[in-house]
C-alpha positions in Angstrom: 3.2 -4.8 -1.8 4.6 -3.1 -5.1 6.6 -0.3 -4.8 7.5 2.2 -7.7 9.2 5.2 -8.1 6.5 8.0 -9.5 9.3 11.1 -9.5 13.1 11.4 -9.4 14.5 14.4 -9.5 16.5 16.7 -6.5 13.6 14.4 -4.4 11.8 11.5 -4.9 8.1 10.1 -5.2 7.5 6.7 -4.5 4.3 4.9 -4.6 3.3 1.9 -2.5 0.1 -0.4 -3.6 -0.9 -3.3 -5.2 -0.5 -5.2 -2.5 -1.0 -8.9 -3.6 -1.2 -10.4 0.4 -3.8 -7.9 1.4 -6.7 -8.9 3.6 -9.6 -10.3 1.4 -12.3 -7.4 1.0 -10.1 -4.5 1.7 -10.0 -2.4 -0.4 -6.6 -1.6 -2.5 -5.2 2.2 -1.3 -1.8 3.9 -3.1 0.4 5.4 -0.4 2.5 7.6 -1.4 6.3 8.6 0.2 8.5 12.3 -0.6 11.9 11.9 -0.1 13.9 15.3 0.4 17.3 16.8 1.7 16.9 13.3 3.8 13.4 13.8 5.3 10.7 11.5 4.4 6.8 12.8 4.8 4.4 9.5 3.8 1.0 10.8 2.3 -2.4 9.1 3.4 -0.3 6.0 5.3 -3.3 3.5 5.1 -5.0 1.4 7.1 -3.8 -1.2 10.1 -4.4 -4.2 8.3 -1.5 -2.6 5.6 0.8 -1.6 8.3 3.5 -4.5 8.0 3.8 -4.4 4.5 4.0 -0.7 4.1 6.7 -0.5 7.0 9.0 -3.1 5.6 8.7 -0.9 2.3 9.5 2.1 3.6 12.6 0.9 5.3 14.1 -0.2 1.9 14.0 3.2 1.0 14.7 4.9 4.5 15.6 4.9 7.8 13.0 5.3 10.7 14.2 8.5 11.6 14.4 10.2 8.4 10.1 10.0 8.1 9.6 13.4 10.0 6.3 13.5 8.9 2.7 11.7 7.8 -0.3 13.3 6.1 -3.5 12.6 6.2 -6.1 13.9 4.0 -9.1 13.1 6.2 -10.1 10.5 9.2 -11.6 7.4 7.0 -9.7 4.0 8.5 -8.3 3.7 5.1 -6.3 6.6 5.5 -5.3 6.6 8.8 -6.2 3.8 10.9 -2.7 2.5 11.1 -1.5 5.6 13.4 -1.3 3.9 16.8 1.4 1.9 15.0 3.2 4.3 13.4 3.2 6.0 16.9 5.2 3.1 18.0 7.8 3.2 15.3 8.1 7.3 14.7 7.3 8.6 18.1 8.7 11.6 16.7 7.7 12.3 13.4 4.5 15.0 13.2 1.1 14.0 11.6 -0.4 17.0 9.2 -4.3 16.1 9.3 -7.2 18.5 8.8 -8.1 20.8 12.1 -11.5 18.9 12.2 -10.8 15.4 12.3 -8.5 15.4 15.4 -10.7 14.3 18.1 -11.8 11.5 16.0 -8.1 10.6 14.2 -6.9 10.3 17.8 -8.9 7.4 18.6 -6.6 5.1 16.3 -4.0 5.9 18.8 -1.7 8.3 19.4 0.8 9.2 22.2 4.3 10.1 20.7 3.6 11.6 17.7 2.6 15.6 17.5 -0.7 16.4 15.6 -0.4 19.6 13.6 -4.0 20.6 12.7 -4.4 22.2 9.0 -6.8 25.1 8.4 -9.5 24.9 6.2 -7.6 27.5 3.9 -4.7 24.9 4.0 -0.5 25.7 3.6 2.6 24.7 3.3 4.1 22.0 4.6 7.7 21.6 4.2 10.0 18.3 3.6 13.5 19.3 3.8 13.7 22.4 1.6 10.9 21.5 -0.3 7.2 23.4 -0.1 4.1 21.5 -0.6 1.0 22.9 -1.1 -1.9 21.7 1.2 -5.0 22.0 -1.4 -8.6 22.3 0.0 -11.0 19.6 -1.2 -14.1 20.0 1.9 -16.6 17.7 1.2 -14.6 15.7 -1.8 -16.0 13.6 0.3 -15.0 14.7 3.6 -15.9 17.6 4.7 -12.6 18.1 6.2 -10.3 17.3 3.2 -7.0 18.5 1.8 -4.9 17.3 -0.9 -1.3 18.2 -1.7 0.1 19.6 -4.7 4.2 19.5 -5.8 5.2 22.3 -7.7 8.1 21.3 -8.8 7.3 17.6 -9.3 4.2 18.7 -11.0 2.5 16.4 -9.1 -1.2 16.4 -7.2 -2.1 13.7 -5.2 -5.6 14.1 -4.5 -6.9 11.9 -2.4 -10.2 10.3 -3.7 -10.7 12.4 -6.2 -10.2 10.4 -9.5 -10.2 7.6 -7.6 -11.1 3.7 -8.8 -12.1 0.6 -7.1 -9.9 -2.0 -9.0 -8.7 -6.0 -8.6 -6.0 -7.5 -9.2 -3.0 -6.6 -10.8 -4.1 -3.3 -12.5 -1.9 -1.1 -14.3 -0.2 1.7 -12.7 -1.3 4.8 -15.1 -4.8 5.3 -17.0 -4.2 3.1 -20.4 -7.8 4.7 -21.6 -9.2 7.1 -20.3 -12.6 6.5 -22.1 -12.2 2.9 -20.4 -11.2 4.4 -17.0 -14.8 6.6 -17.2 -16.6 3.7 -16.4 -14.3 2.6 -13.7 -15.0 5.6 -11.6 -18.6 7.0 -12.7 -20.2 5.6 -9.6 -17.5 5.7 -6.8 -17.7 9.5 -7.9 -21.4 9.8 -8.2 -21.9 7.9 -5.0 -18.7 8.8 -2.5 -18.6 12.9 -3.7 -22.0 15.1 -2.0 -22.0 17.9 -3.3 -21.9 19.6 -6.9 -20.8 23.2 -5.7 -18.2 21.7 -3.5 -17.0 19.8 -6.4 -16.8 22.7 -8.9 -15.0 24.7 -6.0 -12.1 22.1 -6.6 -11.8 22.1 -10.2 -11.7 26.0 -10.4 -8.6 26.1 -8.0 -6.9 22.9 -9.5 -7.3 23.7 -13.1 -5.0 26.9 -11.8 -2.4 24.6 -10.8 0.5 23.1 -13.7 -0.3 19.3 -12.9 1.5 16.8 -14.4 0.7 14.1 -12.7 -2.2 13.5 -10.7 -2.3 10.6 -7.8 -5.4 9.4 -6.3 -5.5 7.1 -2.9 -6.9 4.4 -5.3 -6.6 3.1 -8.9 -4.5 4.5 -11.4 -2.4 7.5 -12.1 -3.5 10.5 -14.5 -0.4 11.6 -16.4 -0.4 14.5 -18.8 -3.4 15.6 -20.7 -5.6 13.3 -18.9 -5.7 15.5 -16.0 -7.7 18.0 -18.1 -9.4 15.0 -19.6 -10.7 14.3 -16.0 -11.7 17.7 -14.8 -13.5 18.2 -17.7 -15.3 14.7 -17.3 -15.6 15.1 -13.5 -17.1 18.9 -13.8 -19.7 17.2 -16.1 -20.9 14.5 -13.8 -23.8 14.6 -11.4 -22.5 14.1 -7.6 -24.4 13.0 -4.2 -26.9 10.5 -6.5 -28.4 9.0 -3.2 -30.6 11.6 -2.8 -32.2 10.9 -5.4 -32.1 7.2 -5.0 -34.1 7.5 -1.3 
């Protein structure tokens, strides 16, 4: 598993993916680390078959106790399926996870470590002294979603939105983003229901200074690609298997 360093400022971002040893036909997922003031919060910590690798990553960069907190944008097994074994190791960290997924987030295991539910309006949820912004994205494709925007990293990570479906050894940032169109067209199409839902997102995160946007998969959007994307994603017909039955 590769690890980079996204952000360095008075905190940290740090990216974990790319991971060469992964299972065959699992899919490739970014996870994503903030380090502040000595507290560590991992976003979206993937799946069980991803757990050793990410864990012997994160310790390179931190102590067990210093991760207070995990995120978890929604309940896919991608996500979050590796919690009963993070439950071992940080029995007393605190998992942030959307209000409506908890019944079901609980059955990958969970005894030590304290679900905070999110409301559908979102918050903030703190690392150290910094204040992340918990973004609503319902039905982008979960209908329980959040995302989690930096303000002073100028940094979204947002989930599977702008997300890609990539092998290999990929590049870490969009090269082309006329190329990267074709890479996401149907994951979008296919994975993302509903149009109103979808414009809903784009008129609250084109309010937002984004420098830097990180999905759960593929590349990262850096600059004026992010208005590149919204622009292209506003555009694009969503939920296309309706019309396929």
């Amino acid at each position: 598993m590769k690890t980079r360093k996204i952000y360095q400022g008075n905190h940290e971002w740090i990216l974990f993916g790319r991971d060469p040893n992964k299972p065959d036909k699992i899919i490739d997922t970014n996870q994503y680390m903030i380090v502040s003031d000595g507290q560590a919060l991992i976003l979206d910590p993937g799946g069980i078959e991803l757990f050793s690798a990410m864990f012997a990553n994160v310790l390179k960069h931190v102590k067990p106790e210093q991760v207070v907190s995990l995120f978890a944008s929604h309940q896919d097994p991608d996500i979050i399926s590796s919690l009963g074994l993070w439950d071992q190791v940080l029995p007393h960290a605190k998992l942030h996870s959307p209000w409506l997924w908890e019944g079901f987030i609980r059955h990958f295991g969970m005894e030590n470590i304290e679900y905070v539910p999110i409301k559908d309006e979102g918050g903030i949820l703190k690392v150290g002294s910094l204040e992340l912004q918990m973004v609503p994205a319902h039905y982008l494709h979960s209908s329980g979603n959040f995302h989690v925007y930096d303000p002073i990293a100028k940094i979204l990570f947002s989930g599977d939105i702008g997300a890609s479906l990539e092998d290999g050894d990929f590049p870490l940032f969009v090269e082309d983003f006329d190329q990267q169109m074709d890479k996401m067209r149907y994951f979008h199409q296919r994975w993302m229901p509903s149009n109103v839902a979808k414009q809903n997102w784009i008129n609250r995160v084109r309010q937002l200074d984004i420098q830097y946007m990180c999905p759960q998969h593929g590349r990262i959007f850096k600059g004026e690609q992010v208005t590149q994307f919204l622009d292209w994603f506003e555009a694009l017909e969503v939920g296309i298997a309706i019309n396929q039955s």
